[in-house]
N, C-alpha and C positions, 0 to 999 in steps of 0.2 A: 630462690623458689620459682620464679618467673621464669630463668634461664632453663632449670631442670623441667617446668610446664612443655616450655619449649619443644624441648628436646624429644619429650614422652611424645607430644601431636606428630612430632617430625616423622619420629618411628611409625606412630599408628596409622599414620596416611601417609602411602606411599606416594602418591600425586605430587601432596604438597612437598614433601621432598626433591622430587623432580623437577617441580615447579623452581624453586631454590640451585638445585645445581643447575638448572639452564639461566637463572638469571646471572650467577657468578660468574659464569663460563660467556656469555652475551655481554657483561663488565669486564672484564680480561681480556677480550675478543676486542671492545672499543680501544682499551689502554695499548693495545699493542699497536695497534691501526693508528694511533696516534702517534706512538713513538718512531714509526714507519714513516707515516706523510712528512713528520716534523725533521725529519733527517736523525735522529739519536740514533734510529736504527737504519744504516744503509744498506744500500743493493749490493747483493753478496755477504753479510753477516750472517756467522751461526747462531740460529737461536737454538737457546738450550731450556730445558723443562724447569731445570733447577735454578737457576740464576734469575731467569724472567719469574718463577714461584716467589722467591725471596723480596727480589725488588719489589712485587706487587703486593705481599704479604699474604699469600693465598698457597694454598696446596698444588701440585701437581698437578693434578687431573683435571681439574678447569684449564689449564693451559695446555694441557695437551688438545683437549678438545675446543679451545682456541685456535690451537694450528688447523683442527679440518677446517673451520668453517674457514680461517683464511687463505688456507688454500683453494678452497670452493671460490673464494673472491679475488683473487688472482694475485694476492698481494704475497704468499711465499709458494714455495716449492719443495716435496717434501721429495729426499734422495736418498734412496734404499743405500743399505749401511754406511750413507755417511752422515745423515739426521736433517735438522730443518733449516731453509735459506731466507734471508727477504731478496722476493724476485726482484731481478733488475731487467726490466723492459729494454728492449733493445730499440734505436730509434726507427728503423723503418717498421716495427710492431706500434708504434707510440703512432705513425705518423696516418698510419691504415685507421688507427684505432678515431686520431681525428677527424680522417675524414668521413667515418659514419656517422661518429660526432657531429660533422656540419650537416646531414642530412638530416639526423632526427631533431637539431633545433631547428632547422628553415622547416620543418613540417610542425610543430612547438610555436613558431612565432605568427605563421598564417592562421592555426586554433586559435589563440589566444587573439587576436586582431578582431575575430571574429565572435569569440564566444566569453574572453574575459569581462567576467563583472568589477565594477568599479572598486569595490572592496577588493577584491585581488589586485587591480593595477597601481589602489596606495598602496598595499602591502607592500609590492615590489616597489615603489618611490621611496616608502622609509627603509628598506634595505638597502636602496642607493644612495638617500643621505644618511646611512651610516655608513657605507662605505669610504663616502665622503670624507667624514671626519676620523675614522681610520687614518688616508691619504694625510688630510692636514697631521696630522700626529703623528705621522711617520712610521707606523704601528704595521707593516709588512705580515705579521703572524695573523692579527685581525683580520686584515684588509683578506687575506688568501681565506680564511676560513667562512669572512659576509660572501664572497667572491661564490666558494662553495655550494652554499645556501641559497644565493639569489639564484643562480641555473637550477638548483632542484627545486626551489619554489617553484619557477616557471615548469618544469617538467611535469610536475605534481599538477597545477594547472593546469594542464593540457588534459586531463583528467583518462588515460590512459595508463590505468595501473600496470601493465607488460612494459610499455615501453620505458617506466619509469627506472621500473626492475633491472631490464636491461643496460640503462643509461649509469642508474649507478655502480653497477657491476664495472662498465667500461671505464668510466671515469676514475675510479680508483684505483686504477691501474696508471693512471696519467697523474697520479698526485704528486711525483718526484717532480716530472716534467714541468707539469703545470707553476710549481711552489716557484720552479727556476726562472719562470717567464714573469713573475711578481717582485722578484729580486732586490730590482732598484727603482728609484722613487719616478725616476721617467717614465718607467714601464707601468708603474700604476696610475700616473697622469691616463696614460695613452686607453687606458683599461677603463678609467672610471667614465672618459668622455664616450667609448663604446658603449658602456651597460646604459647611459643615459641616451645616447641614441637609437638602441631596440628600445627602450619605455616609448620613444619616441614615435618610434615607426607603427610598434602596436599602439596606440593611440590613435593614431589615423583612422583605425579601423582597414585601412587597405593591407589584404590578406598576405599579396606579396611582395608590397614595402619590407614590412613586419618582416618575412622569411629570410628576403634578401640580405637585412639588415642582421637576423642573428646568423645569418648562413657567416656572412662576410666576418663576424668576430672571431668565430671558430677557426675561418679559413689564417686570419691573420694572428691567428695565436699558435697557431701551425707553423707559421714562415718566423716566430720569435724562437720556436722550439727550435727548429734548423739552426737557427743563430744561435742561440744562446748555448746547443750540444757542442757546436763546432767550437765553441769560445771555452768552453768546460772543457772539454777534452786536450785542447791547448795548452790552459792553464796546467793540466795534469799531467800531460807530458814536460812541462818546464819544470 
């Protein structure tokens, strides 16, 4: 009875229906993006309408209209008659893309020096002692997704909704990249004592400690990517 109520409103308002197929289609859209950053789906796979429908348990049409938005977000490529890809960023696309990356955090970490409220600077301290205890637990899948969150906190803080926009568009384009540079348990040492030294820097209050300090993580997560592509690619020719 509920179910058939249901269905009668669904008909008679066309909104709320829409309402419904954008939220299925915005859930499908996450799930795939995940199965992306997480490596199940690699750069260069065909995605297919039907197969991705089934796993998901959902219809077609939400996932086809999954593929625009992700390809509006850089993460596939849609290739007339041969069907849909997950893009694989090439690295000098990856290494351009860091370094606008390191400009909009050093202009991110002089805001926030200056204008962060103390309710924002714990917020980002307990993302860092979670990240923490991610590292102690050896938990690589956590640590990359607090990793995630603690930069768009900070971006979201800088309280420039365009550049935020922007920032996450670029960034997930580097989510292969990035997952690679989180890999092993050294590299997330090397990572957690960084995010505790921008907390650092913005705390001083001085506008281009702060900058310097996020400029430098970015820069040197750039020089892990060089290594760690060069080291992949190795592997994959042996």
């Amino acid at each position: 009875m509920i179910d058939e109520l249901a269905d009668t409103i669904t008909k008679a308002h066309p909104t709320i229906a829409m309402l419904q197929k954008s939220s299925l289609t915005g859930a499908v859209q996450q799930e795939i993006e995940q199965l992306i950053h997480r490596g199940i789906l690699a750069p260069g796979d065909k995605l297919t309408e039907a197969a991705l429908a089934d796993r998901l348990g959902v219809s077609r049409g939400p996932v086809r209209e999954a593929f625009r938005v992700l390809e509006e977000a850089g993460l596939v490529q849609l290739e007339k008659n041969r069907g849909v890809f997950v893009r694989e960023v090439m690295l000098d696309e990856a290494l351009e893309i860091f370094d606008v990356r390191a400009m909009m955090e050093a202009h991110v970490g002089a805001t926030l020096a200056t204008h962060a409220s103390i309710e924002q600077l714990n917020a980002l301290q307990s993302m860092i002692d979670s990240m923490e205890k991610a590292v102690q637990n050896n938990d690589n899948e956590l640590y990359y997704q607090l990793n995630v969150e603690f930069h768009e906190a900070m971006i979201s803080f800088g309280g420039n909704k365009k550049l935020f926009t922007l920032y996450r568009r670029l960034t997930r384009e580097l989510g292969l990249f990035r997952r690679r540079n989180l890999a092993q348990h050294a590299l997330l040492l090397s990572s957690i004592n960084e995010h505790r030294d921008m907390l650092s820097a913005i705390r001083t209050r001085d506008p281009q400690k702060a900058s310097d300090a996020l400029r430098q993580h970015v820069l040197l997560s750039r020089e892990r990517t060089i290594s760690n592509y060069s080291n992949y690619k190795f592997a994959k020719v042996i």
